[in-house]
N, C-alpha and C positions, 0 to 999 in steps of 0.2 A: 264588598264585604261590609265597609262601613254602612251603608247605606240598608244593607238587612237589618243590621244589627240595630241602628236608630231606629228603623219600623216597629221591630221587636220590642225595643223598648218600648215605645209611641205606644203603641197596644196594651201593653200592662198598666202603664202609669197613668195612660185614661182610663183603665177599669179600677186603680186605685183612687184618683185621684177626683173623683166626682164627687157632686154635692153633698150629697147625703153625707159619704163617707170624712168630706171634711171638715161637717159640723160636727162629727164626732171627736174629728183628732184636735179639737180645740180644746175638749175638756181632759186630752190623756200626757201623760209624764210625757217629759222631751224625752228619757232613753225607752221607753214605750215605745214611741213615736219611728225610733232609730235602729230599735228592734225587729221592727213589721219591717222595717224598707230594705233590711240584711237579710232579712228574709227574703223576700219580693226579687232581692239581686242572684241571691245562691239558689234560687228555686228557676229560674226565666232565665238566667243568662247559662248560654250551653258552653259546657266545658270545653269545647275546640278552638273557643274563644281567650278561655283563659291562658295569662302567661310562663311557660315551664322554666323550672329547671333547668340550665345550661349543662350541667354533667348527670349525668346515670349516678342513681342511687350508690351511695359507699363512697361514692369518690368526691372529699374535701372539696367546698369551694375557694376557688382563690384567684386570684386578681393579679395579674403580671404585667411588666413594661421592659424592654431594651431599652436603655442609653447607644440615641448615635454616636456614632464616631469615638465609642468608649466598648468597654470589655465588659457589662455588668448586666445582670439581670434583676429585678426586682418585684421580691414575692409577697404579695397581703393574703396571709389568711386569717378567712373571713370568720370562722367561729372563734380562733383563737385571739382574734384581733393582733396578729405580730405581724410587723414588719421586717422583709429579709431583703442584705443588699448583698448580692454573690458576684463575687469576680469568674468568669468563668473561662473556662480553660480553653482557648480558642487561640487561631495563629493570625487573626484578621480582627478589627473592631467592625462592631454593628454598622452596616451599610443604612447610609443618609437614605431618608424616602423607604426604609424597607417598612414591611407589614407583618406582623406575628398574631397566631391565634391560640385560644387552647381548645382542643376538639373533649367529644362526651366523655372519654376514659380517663381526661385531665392532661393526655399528651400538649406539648407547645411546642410550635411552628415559626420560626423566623422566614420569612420568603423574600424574596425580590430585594431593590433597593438599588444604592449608586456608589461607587467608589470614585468620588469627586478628585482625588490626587492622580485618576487614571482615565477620569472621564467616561467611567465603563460602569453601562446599566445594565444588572445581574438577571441571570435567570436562577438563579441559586436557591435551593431549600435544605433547612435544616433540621433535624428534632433534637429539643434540648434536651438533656437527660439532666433532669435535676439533683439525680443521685451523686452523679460524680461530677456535674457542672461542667457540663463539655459538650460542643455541638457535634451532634451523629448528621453527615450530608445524606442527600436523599437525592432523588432521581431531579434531573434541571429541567425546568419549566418550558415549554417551547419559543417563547418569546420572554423577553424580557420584561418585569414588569416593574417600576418605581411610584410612590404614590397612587399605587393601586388599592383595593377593597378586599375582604375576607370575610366568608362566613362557613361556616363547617356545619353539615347536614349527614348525621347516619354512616360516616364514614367517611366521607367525601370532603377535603377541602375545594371552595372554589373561590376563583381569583380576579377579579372585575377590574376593567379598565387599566391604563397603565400612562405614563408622564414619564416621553424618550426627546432626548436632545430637545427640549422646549415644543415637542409634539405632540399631542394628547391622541392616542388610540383608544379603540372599543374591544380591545381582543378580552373575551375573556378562555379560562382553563378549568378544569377540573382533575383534581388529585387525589387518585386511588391509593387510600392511606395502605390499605391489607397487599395492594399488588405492586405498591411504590411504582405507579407509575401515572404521566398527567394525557390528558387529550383535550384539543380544542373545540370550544362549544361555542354556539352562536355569539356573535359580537353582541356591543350595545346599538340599540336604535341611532343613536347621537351617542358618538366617542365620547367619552368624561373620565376624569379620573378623579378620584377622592368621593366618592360617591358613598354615604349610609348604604350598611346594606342592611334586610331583615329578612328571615325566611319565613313563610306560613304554609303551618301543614305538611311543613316537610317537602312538599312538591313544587312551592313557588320563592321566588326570589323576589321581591321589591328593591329598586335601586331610588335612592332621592338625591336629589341636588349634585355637585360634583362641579367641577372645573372642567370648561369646553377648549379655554383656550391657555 
């Protein structure tokens, strides 16, 4: 992809960027200058490139975090600039290692994690309801996953790599938010857990870096 897309470039900014043309830009204003190349960028560079919105139109941006091994969530919204710290209504504190996401409708997901007092690595999924601050359970994962990875696509969580009893696996899952229910999908090339994830296009997954052992 990258590699188009430098060509792509390559190609315009040598037909802007020749002689003629940059005897000219010698005698023209710097935001002149700064003008034509915003152009040059929003005319040439194709929008499947560009980077979206993480929620569907209408639904608030905002920024969330669990505390482990504590009872709290923590919400920034991002137009209103407020910071929110809610206790919420739960009969267990946040599992060490777990992973939470918010998918396009603004839903959030706490998944996986460890209950270190019990030695026991979950398979457990939640949706938070932020209305009344309480975790609704959802269908359990087929493996366990701690220090694993999330990215949400279209409906779909999916759940990369995982960190059991000091063991790094490749399993990864995916979670059918409409039919609560997960299946497992090809592992990783090389086991990792803690891995960046990105989606592109909708149809692909890039994984980077992560811990092998």
């Amino acid at each position: 992809m990258f590699l188009q897309l430098d060509a792509e470039f390559e190609k315009y900014f040598n037909e802007f960027e020749n002689v003629s043309k940059l005897q000219r830009l010698l005698d023209k204003d710097d935001n002149e200058i700064i003008n034509q190349f915003s152009s040059l960028i929003e005319s040439n560079l194709r929008v499947d490139y560009n980077i979206k919105n993480s929620f569907r139109p209408g639904v608030p941006s905002r920024v969330h975090s669990f505390q482990w091994n504590q009872k709290y969530a923590y919400v920034f919204k991002v137009h209103k600039a407020e910071f929110e710290k809610k206790l919420v209504q739960m009969d267990f504190e946040v599992p060490l290692y777990s992973r939470s996401i918010a998918t396009e409708d603004g839903s959030i997901y706490l998944i996986g994690g460890c209950n270190k007092r019990k030695n026991e690595y979950l398979k457990k999924c939640y949706r938070y309801d932020d209305i009344f601050r309480s975790m609704e359970e959802k269908a359990e994962m087929m493996y366990p996953h701690a220090d694993h990875s999330l990215v949400a696509i279209q409906g779909f969580i999916y759940v990369v790599g995982t960190f059991v009893n000091s063991q790094v696996y490749g399993y990864c899952e995916v979670y059918d938010i409409q039919k609560n229910q997960w299946k497992q999908i090809c592992s990783l090339n090389v086991a990792r857990s803690g891995v960046a994830l990105s989606a592109f296009k909708n149809n692909y997954i890039f994984a980077f870096g992560g811990r092998v052992d």
